[in-house]
C-alpha positions as a printed Julia matrix, in Angstrom:
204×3 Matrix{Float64}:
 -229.42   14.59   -7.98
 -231.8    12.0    -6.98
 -233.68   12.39  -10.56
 -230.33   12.35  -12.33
 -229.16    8.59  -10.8
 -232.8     7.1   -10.93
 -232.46    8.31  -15.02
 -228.66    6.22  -15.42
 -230.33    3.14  -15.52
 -232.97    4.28  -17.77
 -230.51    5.92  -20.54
 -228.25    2.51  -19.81
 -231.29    0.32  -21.1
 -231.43    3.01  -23.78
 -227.39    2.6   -24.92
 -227.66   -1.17  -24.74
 -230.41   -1.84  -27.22
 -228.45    0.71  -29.54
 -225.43   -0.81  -28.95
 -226.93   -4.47  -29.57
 -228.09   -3.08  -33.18
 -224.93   -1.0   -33.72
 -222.75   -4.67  -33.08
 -225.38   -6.39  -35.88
 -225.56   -3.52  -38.15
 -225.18   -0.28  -39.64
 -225.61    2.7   -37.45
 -228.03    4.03  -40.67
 -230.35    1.49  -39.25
 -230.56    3.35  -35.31
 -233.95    4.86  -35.41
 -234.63    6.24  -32.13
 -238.53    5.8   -31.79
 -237.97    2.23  -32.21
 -235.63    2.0   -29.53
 -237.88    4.06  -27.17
 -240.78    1.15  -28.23
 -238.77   -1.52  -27.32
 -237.12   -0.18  -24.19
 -240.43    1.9   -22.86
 -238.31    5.28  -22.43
 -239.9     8.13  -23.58
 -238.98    9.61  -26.78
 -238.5    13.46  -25.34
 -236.35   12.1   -22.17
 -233.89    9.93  -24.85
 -233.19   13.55  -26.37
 -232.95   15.67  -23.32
 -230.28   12.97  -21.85
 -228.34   12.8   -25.25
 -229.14   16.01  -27.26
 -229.87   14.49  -30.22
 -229.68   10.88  -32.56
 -226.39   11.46  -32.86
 -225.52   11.92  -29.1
 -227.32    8.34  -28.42
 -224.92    6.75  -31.37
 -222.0     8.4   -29.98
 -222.84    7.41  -26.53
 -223.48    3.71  -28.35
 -220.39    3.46  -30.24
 -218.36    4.76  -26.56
 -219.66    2.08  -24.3
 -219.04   -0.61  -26.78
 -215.63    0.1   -27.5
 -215.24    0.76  -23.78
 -216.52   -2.73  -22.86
 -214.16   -3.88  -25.54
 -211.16   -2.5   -24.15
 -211.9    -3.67  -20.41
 -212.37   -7.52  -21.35
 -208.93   -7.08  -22.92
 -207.69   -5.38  -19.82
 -209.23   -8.46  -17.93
 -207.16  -10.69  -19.81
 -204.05   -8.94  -19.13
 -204.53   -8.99  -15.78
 -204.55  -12.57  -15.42
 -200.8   -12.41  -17.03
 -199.02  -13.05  -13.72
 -196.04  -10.35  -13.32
 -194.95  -12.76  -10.47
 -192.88  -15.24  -12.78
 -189.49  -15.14  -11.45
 -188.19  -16.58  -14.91
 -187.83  -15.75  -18.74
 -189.45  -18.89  -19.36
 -192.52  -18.65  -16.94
 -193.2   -15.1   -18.43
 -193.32  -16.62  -22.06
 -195.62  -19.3   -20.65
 -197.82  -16.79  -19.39
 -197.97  -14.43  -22.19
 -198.14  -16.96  -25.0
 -202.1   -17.67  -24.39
 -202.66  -14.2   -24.44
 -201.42  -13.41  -27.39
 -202.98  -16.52  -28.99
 -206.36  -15.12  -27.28
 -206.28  -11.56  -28.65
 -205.42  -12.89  -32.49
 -206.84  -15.91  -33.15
 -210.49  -17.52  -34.19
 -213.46  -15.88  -36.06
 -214.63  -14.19  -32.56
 -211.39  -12.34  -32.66
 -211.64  -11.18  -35.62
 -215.43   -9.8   -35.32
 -214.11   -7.9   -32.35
 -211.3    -6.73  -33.99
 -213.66   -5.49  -37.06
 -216.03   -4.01  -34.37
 -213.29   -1.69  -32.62
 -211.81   -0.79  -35.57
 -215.67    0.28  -37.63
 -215.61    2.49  -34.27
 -212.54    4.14  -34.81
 -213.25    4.6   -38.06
 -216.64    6.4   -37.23
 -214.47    8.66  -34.35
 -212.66   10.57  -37.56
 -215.39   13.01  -37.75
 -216.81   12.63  -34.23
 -213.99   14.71  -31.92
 -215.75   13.62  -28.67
 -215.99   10.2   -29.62
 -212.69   10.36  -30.65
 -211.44   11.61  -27.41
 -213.66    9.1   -25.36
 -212.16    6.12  -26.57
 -208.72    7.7   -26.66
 -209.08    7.82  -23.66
 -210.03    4.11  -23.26
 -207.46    2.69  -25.57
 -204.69    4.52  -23.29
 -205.71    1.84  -20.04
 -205.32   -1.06  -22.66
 -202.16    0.79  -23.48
 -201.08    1.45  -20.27
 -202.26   -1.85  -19.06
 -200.49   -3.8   -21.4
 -197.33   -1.49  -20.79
 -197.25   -2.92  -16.96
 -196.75   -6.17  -18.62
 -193.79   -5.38  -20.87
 -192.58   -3.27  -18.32
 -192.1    -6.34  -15.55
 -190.68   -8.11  -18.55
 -187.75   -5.36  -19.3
 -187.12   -4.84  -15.56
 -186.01   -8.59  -15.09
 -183.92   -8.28  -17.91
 -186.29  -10.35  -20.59
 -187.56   -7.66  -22.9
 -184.81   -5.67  -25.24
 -185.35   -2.04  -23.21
 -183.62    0.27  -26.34
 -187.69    0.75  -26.66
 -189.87    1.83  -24.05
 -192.78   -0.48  -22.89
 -195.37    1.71  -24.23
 -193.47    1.72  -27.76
 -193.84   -1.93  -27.46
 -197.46   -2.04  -26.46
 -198.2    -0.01  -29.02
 -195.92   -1.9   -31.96
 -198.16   -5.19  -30.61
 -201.31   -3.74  -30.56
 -200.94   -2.32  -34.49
 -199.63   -5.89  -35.34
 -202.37   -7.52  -34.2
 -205.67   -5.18  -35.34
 -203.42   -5.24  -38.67
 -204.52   -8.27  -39.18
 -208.11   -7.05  -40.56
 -206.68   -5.92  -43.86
 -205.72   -9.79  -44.32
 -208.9   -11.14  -42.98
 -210.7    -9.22  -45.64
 -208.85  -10.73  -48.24
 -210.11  -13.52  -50.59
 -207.6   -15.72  -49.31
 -206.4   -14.95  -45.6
 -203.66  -17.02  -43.76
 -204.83  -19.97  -40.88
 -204.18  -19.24  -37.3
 -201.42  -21.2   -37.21
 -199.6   -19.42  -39.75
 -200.46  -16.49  -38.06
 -199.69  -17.77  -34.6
 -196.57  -18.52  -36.03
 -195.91  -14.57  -37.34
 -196.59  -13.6   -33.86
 -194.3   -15.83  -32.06
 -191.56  -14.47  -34.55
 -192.65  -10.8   -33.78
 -192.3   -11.27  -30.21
 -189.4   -12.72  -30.51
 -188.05  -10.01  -31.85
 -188.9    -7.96  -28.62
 -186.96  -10.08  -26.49
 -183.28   -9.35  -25.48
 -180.8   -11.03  -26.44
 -179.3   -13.89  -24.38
């Protein structure tokens, strides 16, 4: 047990500089004697703790899109489900969902997640690692819209999560337009999303 905690920080230095090439490039680029030079792990103890290339990629792509998801869920958390008002509760969602959508570092993460769903089709445990992930953003982000229909704000003929959801797939959407020769500003976009939420909220 000892051996086994003393090697977490040793495979952890291994996943970083794997993930740091996986955010920069293509995972055909990973080559795993490399990383053991520049991290100083040994080549046979990178295999034992992963199984195999493929294991450390995996491993990789999980912690990335894990880190992903929990700066998200850090930014929903500072959404106050304390307003006591319909207004207050726009006020307080509105820069999040400016945050999440707009500007070119957006849209890198938003490419990012995305390349690693992408790569999950033919991986099942990746797959079911970041399912698993994307269900506290989900679940997160269903607290919010949850407090929202409970005060009477949010149209509740659709269940928070069915909302979250709806949200999410607007927003990573976005990434067929922004590969497009000719992709629409943030503000027009801003403005798309303000209509889109509107539509979520009950009427008055």
């Amino acid at each position: 047990m000892v051996k086994q905690r003393r090697s977490i920080p040793v495979m952890n230095t291994v996943l970083d500089a794997v993930a740091e090439r996986l955010i920069l490039s293509d995972e055909s680029q990973i080559r795993i004697p490399e990383i053991c030079e520049v991290t100083g792990v040994n080549y046979g103890s990178v295999y034992h703790h992963f199984g195999s290339r493929e294991g450390v990629i995996e491993a990789a792509y999980e912690k990335i899109f894990s880190q992903l998801v929990d700066e998200d869920i850090e930014a929903l958390s500072k959404v106050s489900t304390t307003v006591e008002t319909f207004d207050d509760f726009v006020e307080a969602v509105a820069p999040l969902v400016e945050l999440v959508s707009s500007g070119k570092k957006r849209r890198s993460r938003r490419a990012l997640r995305l390349r690693i769903v992408a790569a999950a089709q033919t991986r099942p445990a990746l797959k079911s690692a970041i399912g698993d992930a994307q269900v506290r953003l989900t679940d997160r982000l269903s607290d919010v819209i949850g407090y929202g229909q409970e005060h009477g704000w949010l149209r509740s003929d659709l269940s928070a999560h069915t909302i979250a959801v709806v949200m999410q797939v607007l927003i990573f959407g976005r990434n067929l337009d922004d590969v497009a020769s000719a992709p629409i500003d943030d503000g027009d976009w801003e403005v798309a999303m303000g209509v889109a939420f509107s539509g979520m909220v009950r009427s008055r």
